[in-house]
N, C-alpha and C positions, 0 to 999 in steps of 0.2 A: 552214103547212108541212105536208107530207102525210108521212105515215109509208110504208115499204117494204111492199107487200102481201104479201111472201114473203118469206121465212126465209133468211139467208143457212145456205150451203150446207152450214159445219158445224152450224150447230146442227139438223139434223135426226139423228135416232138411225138409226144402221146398222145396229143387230141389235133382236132383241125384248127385252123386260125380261125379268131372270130369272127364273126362277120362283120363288114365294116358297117358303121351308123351313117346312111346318106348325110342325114343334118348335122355329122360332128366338121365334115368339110366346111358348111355356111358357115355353124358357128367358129371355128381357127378363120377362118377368111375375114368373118366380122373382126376379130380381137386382131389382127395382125394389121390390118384397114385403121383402125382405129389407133394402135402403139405407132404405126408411122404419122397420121395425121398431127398425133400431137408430137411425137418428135419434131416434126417440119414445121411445127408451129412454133415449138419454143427452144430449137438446135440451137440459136445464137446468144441464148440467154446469158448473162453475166451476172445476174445478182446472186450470191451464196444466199440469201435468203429466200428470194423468189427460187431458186433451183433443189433449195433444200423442200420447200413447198410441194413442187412438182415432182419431186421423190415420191415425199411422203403419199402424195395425193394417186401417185400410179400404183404403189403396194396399197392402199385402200382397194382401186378399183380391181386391181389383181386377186384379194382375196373374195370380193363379190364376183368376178367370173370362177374363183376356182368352187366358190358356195354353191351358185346356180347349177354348174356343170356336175355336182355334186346328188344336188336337188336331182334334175333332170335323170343322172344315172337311175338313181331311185326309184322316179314316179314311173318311168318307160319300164322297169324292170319288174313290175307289178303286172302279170298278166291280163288282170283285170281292165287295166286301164284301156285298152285295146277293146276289151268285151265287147261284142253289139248286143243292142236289146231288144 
């Protein structure tokens, strides 16, 4: 059986890839730095409560890095903001 020598038609990309964001590396480096730290801090924990806690307490700060990086898409994507005067 021979395979197709060409792509069917959507899977070819229409535009170019974007360009990457220097600062989204620092930022995933910070939050990755940060979800090990506290793993290693509380990996041997046993209390079902204290661990139910530390659940809780990481989707909290998960949805404020996903709010910020939300924010930030935002404010950057504003030409303006760039403007010199």
């Amino acid at each position: 059986m021979r395979r197709p020598a060409r792509r069917p038609p959507g899977a070819l990309p229409l535009t170019d890839p974007p360009t990457p964001d220097p600062n989204q590396e620092n930022r995933t480096g910070y939050v990755r730095a940060k979800v090990r730290r506290e793993y290693d801090t509380h990996r041997l924990e046993a209390d079902p409560e204290k661990v139910a806690f530390l659940l809780r307490l990481a989707e909290t700060q998960l949805d404020q890095v996903r709010g910020q990086a939300r924010h930030l898409a935002e404010v950057f994507s504003d030409p303006g903001v760039h403007a010199r005067f």
